[in-house]
RODO-2510 file (C-alpha; in nm, 4 decimals, decimal comma):
residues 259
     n   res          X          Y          Z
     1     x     0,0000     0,0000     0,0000
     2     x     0,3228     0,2401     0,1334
     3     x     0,4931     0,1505    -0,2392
     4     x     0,1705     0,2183    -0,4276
     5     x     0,1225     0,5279    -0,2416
     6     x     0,4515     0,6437    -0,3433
     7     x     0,4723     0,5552    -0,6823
     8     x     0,1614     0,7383    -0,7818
     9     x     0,3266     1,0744    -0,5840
    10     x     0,6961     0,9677    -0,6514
    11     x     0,7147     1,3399    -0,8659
    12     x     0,5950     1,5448    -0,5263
    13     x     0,7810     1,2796    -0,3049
    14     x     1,1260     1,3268    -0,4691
    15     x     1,0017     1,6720    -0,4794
    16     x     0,9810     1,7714    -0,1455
    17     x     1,2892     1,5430    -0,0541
    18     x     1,5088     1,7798    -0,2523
    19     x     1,4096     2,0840    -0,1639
    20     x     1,4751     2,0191     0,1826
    21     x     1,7955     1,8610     0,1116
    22     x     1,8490     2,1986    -0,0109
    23     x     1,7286     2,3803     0,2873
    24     x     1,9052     2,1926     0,4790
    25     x     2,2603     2,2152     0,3235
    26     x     2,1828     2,5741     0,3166
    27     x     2,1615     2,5837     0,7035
    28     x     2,4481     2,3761     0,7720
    29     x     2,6698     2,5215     0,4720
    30     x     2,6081     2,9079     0,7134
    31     x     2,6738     2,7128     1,0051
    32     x     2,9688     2,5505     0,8958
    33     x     3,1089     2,8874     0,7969
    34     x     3,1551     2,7204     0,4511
    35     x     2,9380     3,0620     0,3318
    36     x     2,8835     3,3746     0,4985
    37     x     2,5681     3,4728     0,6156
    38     x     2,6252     3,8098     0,5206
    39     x     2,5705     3,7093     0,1277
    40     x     2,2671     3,4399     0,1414
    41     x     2,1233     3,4588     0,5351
    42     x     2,0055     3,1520     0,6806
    43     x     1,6505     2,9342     0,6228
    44     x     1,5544     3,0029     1,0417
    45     x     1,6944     3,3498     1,0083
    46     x     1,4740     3,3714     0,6938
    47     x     1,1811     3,2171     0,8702
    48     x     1,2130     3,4102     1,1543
    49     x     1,2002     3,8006     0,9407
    50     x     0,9079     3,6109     0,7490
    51     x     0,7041     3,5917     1,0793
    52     x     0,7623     3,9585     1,1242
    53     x     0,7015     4,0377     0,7996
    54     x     0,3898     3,8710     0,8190
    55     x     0,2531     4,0389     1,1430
    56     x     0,3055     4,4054     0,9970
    57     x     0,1267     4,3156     0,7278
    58     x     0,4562     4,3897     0,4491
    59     x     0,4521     4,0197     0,3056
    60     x     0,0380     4,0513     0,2389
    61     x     0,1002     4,4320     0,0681
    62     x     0,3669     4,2779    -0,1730
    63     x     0,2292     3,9721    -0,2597
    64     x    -0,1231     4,0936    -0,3447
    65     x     0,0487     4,4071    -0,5560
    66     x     0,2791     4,1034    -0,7248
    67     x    -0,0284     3,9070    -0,8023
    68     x    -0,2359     4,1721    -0,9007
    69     x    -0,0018     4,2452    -1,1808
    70     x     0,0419     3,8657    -1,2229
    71     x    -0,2828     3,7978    -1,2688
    72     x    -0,3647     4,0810    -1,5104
    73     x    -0,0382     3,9841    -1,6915
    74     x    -0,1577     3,6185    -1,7582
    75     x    -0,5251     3,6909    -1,8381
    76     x    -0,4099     3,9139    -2,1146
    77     x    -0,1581     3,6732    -2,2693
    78     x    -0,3880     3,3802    -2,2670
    79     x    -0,6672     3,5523    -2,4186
    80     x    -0,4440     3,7464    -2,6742
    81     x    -0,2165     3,4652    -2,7345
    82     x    -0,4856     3,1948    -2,7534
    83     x    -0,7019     3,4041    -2,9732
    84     x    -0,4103     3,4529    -3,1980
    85     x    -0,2757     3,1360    -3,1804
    86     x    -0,6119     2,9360    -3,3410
    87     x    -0,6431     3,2187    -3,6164
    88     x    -0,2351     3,1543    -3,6909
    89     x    -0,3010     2,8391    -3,6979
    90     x    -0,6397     2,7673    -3,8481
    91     x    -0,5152     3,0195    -4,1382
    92     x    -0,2091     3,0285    -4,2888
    93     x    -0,2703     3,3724    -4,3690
    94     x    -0,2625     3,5180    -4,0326
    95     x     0,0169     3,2809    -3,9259
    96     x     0,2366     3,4224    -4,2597
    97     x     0,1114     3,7932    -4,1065
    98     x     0,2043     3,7528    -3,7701
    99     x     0,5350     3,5586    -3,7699
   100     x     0,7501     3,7815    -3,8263
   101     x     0,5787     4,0050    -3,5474
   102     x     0,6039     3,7031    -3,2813
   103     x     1,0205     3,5841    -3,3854
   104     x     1,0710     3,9716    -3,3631
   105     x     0,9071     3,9729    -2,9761
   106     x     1,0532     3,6091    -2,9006
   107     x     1,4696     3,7078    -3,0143
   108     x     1,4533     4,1072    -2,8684
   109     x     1,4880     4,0864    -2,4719
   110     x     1,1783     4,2344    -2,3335
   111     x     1,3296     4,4282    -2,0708
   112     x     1,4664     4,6171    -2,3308
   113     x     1,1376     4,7579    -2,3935
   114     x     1,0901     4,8755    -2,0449
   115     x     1,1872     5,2578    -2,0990
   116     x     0,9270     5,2951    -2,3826
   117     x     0,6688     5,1606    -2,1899
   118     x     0,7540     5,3683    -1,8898
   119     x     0,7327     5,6438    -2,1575
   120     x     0,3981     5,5312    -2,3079
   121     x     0,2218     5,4258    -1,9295
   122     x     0,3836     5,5829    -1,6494
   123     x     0,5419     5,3644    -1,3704
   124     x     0,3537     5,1584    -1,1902
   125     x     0,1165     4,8523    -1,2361
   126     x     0,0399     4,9632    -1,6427
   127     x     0,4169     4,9245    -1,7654
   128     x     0,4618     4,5916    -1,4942
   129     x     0,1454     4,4493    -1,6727
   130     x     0,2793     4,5429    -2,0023
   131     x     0,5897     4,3712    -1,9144
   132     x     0,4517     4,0658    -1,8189
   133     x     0,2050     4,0048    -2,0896
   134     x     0,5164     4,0582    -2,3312
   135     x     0,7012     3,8041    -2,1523
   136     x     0,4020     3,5518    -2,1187
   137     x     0,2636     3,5901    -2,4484
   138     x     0,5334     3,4194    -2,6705
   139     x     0,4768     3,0436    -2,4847
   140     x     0,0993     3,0830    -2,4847
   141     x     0,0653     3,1922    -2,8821
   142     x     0,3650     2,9365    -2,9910
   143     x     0,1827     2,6018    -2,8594
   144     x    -0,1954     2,7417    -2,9479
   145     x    -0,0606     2,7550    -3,2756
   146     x     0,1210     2,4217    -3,2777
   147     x    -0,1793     2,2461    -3,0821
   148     x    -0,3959     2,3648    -3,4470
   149     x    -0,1733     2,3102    -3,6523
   150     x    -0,1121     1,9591    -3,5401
   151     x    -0,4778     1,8556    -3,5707
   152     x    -0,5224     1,4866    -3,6823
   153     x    -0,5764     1,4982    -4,0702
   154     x    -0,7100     1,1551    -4,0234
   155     x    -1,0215     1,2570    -3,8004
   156     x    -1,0739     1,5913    -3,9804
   157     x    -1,0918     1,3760    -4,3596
   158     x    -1,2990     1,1344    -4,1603
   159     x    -1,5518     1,4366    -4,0318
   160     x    -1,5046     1,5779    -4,3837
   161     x    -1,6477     1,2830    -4,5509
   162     x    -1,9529     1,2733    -4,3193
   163     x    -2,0697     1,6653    -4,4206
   164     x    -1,8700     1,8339    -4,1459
   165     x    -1,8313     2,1776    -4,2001
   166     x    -1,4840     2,3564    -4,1677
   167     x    -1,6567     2,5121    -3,8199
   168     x    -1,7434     2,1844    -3,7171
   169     x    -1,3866     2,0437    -3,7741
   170     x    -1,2360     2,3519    -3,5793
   171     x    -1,4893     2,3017    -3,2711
   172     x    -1,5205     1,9297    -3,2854
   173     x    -1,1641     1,7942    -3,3717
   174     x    -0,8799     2,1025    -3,3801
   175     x    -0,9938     2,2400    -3,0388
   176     x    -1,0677     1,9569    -2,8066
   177     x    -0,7045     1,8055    -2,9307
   178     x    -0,4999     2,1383    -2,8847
   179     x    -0,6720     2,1987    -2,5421
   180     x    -0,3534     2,0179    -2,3290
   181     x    -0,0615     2,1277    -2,6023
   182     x    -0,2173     2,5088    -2,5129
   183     x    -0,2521     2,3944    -2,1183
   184     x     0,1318     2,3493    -2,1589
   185     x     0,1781     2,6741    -2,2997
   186     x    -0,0325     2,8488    -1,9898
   187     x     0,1956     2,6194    -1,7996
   188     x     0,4903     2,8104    -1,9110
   189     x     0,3527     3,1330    -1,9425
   190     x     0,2766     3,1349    -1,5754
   191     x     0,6524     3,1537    -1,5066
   192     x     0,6916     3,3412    -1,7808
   193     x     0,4402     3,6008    -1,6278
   194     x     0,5958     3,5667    -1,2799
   195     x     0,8917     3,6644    -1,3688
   196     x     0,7984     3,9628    -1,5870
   197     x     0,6164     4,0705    -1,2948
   198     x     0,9136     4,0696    -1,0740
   199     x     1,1880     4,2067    -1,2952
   200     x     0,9775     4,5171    -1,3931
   201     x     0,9266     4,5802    -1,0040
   202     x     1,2834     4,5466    -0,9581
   203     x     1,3091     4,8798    -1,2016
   204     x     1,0307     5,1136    -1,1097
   205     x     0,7159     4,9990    -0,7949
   206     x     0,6397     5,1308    -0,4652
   207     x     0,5092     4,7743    -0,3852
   208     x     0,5555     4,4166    -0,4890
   209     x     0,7753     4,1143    -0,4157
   210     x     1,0694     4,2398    -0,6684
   211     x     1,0266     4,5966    -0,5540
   212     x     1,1202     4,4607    -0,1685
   213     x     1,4105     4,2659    -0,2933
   214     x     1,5273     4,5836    -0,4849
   215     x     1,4824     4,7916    -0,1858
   216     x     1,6377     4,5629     0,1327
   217     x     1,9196     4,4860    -0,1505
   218     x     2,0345     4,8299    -0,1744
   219     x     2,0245     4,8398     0,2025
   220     x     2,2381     4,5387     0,2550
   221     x     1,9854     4,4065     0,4383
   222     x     2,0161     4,0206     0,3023
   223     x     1,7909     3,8068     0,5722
   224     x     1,5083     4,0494     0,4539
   225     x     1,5366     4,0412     0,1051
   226     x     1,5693     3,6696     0,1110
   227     x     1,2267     3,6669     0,2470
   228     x     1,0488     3,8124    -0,0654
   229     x     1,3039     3,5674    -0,3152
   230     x     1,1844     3,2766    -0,1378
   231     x     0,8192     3,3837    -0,1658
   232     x     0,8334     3,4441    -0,5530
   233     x     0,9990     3,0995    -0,5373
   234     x     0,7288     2,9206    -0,3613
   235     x     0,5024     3,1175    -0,5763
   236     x     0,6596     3,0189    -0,8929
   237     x     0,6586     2,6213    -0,7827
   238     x     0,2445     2,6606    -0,6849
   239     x     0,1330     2,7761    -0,9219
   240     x     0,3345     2,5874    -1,2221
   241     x     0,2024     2,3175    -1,0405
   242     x    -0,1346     2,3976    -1,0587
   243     x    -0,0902     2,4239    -1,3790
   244     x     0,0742     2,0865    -1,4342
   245     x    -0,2065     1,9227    -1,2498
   246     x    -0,4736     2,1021    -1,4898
   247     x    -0,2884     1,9926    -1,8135
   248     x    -0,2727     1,6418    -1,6762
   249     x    -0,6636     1,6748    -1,6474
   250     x    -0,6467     1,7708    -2,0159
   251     x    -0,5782     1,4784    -2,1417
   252     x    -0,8964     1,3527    -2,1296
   253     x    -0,9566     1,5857    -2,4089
   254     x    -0,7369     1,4398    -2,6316
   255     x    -0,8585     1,1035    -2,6134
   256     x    -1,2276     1,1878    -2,6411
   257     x    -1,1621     1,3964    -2,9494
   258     x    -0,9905     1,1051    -3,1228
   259     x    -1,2939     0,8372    -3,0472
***
């Protein structure tokens, strides 16, 4: 029953096992003197400022400004990048139209775009939101479009030859197959997003998880901005995961749409 148990969670076993291995060499690596404190703090240290942080209410304020953006990020690139992922790849057309648009975005670093959009929007949540879409978009668009274009020729000649329409194809067949291929690009835009998010606070927020690792870092204070890295790192792992466990549910999808 123990084995069975374990194989079916061996992923979030192994998992957890690592990432306190990690904590744990961490510890005794600061202990050891093997590292100085000064440069990565300790995990109780780090646990202990969380508390703190917690109680005055700092670690609520920046990680409900981070997810704001987050959020708002994300919902834009899946509906843009979905949206303009099917057309692309229901019609070659508007793939042709928009490629070079889309390599032009994916080989130019985005942060390189952050004084025009502080230009354009003002700082604040408008240019971290612009950021982030920018930086989410690429994953979401690139396997909507491969998901459609991918559609099993065999089940769309099939529907063909019993009067489907070319609507009835896309709704029928194309969508219900792409739907975990375009799960796995949400999957990756999520950290995708997260980290836009955070690098454009690092540049120009008065709130936010990479606005308070900007601000203790210039302060040399290292036990508190460790705080807000671990946080976007915990964040980063939940909500991947989330996703992982929704494309996994996907599946289902895929199977049904090929009966």
């Amino acid at each position: 029953m123990i084995a069975e148990l374990f194989y079916r969670r061996q992923a979030l076993v192994l998992g957890t096992l690592s990432m306190i291995g990690i904590v744990v060499f961490w510890q005794i690596a600061v202990d050891t003197g093997f590292i100085n404190p000064f440069f990565i703090s300790t995990p109780s240290q780090v646990a202990v400022e969380f508390m703190a942080q917690f109680e005055d209410g700092s670690v609520a304020t920046n990680v409900a400004a981070t997810l704001y953006c987050f959020v708002w990020s994300l919902g834009l690139a899946a509906v843009v990048g979905i949206v303009l992922g099917m057309l692309a790849g229901w019609f070659a057309d508007v793939e042709s139209a928009l490629e070079p648009f889309i390599w032009f975005k994916y080989s130019a670093p985005t942060v390189a775009f952050y004084p025009l959009f502080v230009a354009w929007l003002g700082y604040g949540r408008p240019t971290i939101i612009a950021i982030a879409f920018l930086f989410a978009l690429t994953p979401i668009y690139a396997n909507t479009l491969s998901g459609i274009k991918n559609t099993d020729r065999d089940l769309a000649r099939a529907a063909r030859s019993f009067g489907a329409r070319p609507l009835d194809i896309f709704l029928r067949v194309a969508l219900p197959g792409s739907v975990p291929v375009m799960m796995a690009g949400l999957r990756l835009g999520v950290g995708r997003a997260l980290t836009g998010v955070v690098v454009a606070e690092l540049f120009g927020a008065n709130a936010g998880l990479g606005y308070a690792i900007t601000y203790y870092g210039q302060l040399m204070q290292t036990t508190k901005m460790m705080v807000s890295i671990v946080i976007v790192v915990v964040l980063g792992v939940l909500l991947t995961q989330i996703l992982s466990f929704l494309e996994t549910r996907t599946d289902s999808w895929r199977v049904d749409s090929n009966r």
